[in-house]
N, C-alpha and C positions, 0 to 999 in steps of 0.2 A: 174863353167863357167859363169853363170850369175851374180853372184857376183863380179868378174874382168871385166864383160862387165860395168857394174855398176860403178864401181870406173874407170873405163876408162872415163865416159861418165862424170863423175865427172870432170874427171880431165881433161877433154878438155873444160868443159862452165866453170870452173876458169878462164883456159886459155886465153878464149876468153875474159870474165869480164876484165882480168888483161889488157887484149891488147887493148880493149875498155877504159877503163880508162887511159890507158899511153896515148893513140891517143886523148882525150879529154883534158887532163893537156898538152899536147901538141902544140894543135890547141890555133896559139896567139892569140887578140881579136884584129882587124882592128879598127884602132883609127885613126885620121883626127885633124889636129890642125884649129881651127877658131881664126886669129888674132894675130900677134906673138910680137905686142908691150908693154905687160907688162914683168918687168922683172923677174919675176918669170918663165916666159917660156922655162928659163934654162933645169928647172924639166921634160920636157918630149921633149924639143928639144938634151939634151945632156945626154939623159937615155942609160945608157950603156946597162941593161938586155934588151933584146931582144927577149924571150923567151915565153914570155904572154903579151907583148904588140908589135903591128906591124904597126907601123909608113906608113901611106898609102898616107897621103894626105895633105899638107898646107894651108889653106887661107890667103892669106896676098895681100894688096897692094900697099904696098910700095915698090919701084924696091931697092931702097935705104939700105931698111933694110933687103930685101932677099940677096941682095949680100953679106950682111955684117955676117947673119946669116949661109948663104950658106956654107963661109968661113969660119966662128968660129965651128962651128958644123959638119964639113965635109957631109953635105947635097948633095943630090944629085936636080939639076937644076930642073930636072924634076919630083920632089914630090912639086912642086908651084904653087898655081893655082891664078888666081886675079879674078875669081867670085866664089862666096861661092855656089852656087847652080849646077853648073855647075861639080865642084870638089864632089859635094855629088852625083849626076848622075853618074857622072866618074869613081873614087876608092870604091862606096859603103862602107864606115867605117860602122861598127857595133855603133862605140861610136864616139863624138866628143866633144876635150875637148875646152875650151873659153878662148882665152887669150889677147884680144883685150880691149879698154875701157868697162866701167861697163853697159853705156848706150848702147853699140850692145847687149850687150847680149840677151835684149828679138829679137832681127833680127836674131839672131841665133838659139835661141828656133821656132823661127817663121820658120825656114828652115826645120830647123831636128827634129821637131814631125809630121807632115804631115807626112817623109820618114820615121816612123818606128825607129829614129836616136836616140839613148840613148846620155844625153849630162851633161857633168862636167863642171860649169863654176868654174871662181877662184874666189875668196871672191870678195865682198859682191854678193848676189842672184840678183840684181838688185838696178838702182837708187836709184828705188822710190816704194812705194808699189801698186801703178799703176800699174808698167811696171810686179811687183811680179805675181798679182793676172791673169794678161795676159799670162803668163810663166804658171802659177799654171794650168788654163785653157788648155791650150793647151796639157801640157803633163797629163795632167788626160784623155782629149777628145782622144790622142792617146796612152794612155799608155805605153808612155815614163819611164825612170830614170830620175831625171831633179835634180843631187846633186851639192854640193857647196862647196869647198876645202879650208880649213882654214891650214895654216901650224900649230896652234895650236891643230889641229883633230890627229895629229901624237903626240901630246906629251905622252907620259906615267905619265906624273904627271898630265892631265889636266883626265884621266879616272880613277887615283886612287884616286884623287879629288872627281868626280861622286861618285865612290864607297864606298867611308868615308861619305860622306853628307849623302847618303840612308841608313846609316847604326846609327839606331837610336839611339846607344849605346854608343856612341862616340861623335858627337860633339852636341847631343839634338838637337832642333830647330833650322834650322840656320837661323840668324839675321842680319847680315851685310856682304855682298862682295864686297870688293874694285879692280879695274881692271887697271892694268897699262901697256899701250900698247902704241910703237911709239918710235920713232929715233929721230936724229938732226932734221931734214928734210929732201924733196928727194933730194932739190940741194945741203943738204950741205953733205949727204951721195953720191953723185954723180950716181943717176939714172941716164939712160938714153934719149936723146934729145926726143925721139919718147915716151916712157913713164910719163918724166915731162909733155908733152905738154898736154896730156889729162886728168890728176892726178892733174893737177889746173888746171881742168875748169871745173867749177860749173855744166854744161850741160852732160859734156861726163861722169864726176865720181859722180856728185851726190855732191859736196860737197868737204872739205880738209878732213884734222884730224877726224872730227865727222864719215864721210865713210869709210875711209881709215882706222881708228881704233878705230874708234866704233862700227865697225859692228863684232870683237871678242869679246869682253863684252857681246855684246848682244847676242850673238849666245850663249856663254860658261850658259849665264846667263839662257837663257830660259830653256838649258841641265837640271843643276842642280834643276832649278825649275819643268820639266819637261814637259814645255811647257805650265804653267799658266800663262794666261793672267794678265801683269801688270792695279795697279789701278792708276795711273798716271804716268808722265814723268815730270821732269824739268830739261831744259839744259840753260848754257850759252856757246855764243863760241866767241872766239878772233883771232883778227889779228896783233899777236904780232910783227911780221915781213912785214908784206904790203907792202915793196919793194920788199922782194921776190915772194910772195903768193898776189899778189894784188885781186886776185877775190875768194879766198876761203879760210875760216877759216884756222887754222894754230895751233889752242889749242881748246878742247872741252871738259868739264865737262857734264855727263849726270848721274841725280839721277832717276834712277826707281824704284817705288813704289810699293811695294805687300803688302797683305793683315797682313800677319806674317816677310817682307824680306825686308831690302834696301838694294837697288844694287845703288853703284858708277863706273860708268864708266871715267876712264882720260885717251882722247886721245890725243895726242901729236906728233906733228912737232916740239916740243922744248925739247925733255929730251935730259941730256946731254951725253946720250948713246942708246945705243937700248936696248927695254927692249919689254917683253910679260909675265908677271908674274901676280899670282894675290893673295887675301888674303881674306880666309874663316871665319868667327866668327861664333858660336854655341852657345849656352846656357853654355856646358860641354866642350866646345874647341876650336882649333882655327887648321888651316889648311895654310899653306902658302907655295904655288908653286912658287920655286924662278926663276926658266926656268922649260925647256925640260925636265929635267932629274933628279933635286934634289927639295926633296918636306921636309918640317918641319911640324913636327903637336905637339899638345899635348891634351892632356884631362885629367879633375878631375879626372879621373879613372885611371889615370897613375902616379906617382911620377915625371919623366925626360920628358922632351922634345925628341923626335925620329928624327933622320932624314933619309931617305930613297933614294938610290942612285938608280939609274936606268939606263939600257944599252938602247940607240937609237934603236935597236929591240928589247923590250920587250915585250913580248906576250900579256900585256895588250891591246897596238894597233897596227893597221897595220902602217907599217913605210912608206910605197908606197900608196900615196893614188889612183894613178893609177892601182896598182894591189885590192884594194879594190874596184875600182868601175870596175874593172873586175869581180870581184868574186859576187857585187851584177848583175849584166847583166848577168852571168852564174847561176845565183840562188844557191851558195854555202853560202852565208850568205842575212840576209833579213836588211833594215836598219830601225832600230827601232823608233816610232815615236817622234818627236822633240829630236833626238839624233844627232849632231853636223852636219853632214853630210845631216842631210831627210831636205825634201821638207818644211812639216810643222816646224819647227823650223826655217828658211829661211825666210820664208812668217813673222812669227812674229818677224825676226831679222827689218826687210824692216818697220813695223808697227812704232816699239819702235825707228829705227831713221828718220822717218816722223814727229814723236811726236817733238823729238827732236829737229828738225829743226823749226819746228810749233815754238815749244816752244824757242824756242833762238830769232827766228822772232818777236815772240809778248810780249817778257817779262814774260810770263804766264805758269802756269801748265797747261800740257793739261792731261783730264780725258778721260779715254777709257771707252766706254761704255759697 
């Protein structure tokens, strides 16, 4: 008799466990959009799953572009607010992600670490390394999530990259990484009027080409390096186009310097395609992600050349980076330090294109101390 009281008792706190658990994969995570004029805002304005993320809140103010968005996305009028504080008061979001020019982003840090507000901005972490260490400040003082969403953090060839460099057997030392990131340009890829207008202007982005796609380089670059500090920077940058892009670069080379590693970053408003690819060198091999999906490698230690195909969910990484920073805010995963997505990696992305800029400015190397 007490033996089946026992396995009764059993088997009702499973129960309960199981029913806990289904009720927590459950429960979505209240998320808040700050700023809906970059175009990347597609990504979580027209997120069909509905299931772990819960769309509560807008900030936007432009009447202009909520109509237009309202429209395209089957929005409802009433998830739009035109003050950012007043909508955090309001819908309480758990998370809120940034999709406004790169210069709000520290106003929007400035909102939602005071309230407790875990926040995703979209690439680059900030202008300037100023406005970084202000952001960094804040969500440490309130222990905040303060991550930074690169569409190159979804690729499976950009972590099976990671995984080949740390693995000493394979490419030795690596020695050279070349990064090639950037489009025609916005207008000739035809972004959007609310988008171009802050994407050239030196104030609100930070810069052309050198921000807009130099801050993949540098991000993918600190990953691999693991977050060592480079020992200098030299960049040049041009304006190949000046009637289109009259106040910000349009092409930018940036060489960063490490101790055993040159890293070349080319960012570009001129390739004659859209390109995010890059090219590892080793002592013992070489590594080349030609996109998303398909990665070439070889080494001494091999006969043939490999190449490796990959499905858009591969388990390597998450494919939603919104369900990722769900799961670090629910503590189901932690984000490893200067791994694409952390804080620290971000702050040094912000460092190395300061240099950058420094450096394009004055003709000069600049050395980090």
């Amino acid at each position: 008799m007490q033996r089946n009281t026992n396995r009764l008792a059993l088997s009702l706190l499973c129960l309960i466990i199981s029913v806990i658990a289904q009720s927590q994969e459950a429960t979505a995570l209240r998320v808040a959009v700050a700023g809906t004029s970059h175009g990347h805002v597609s990504w979580i304005l027209g997120r069909k799953e509905k299931q772990r993320i819960e769309l509560v809140g807008i900030y936007e103010t432009d009447t202009a572009l909520i109509r237009k968005q309202t429209a395209q996305f089957k929005l409802s009028p009433g998830l739009f607010y035109n003050n950012l504080e007043q909508m955090l008061d309001k819908v309480k979001p758990q998370a809120v992600v940034a999709f406004g020019s790169i210069h709000d982003h520290l106003a929007v840090v400035e909102a939602c670490a005071p309230r407790g507000i875990h926040v995703m901005v979209e690439k680059p972490l900030a202008v300037s390394g100023a406005h970084a260490q202000k952001m960094k400040a804040l969500a440490d003082k309130h222990k905040i999530h303060l991550l930074t969403n690169y569409e190159t953090s979804w690729y499976p060839t950009t972590e099976r990259t990671y995984r080949l460099v740390n693995d000493s057997n394979y490419l030795g030392k690596m020695r050279k990484v070349v990064f090639h990131h950037g489009h025609e340009g916005p207008k000739e890829i035809g972004v959007s009027k609310e988008f171009f207008n802050w994407l050239t202007d030196p104030i609100k982005n930070g810069g052309g080409a050198v921000i807009d796609f130099g801050c993949y380089g540098a991000n993918i670059i600190t990953y691999l390096m693991r977050g060592e500090q480079p020992l200098s920077v030299t960049a040049r940058l041009q304006q190949l186009k000046p009637s289109i892009y009259p106040k910000v670069d349009d092409e930018a080379t940036i060489i960063v310097e490490y101790k055993n590693t040159q890293c070349i970053i080319q960012a570009s408003w001129n390739w004659p395609y859209s390109r995010k690819d890059m090219e590892v060198y080793g002592e013992t091999g070489y590594i080349f992600a030609i996109d998303r999906t398909t990665l070439k490698r070889k080494s001494k230690r091999a006969s043939n050349e490999v190449t490796e195909k990959f499905e858009l969910t591969d388990p390597l990484v998450y494919d939603d980076p919104f369900l990722y920073f769900a799961d670090v805010i629910n503590k189901k995963i932690e984000v490893a330090p200067y791994s694409v997505y952390s804080l620290s990696n971000n702050v040094m992305v912000l460092k190395i294109l300061d240099a950058a800029r420094e450096s394009a400015k004055t003709g000069k190397t600049v050395v980090f101390k």
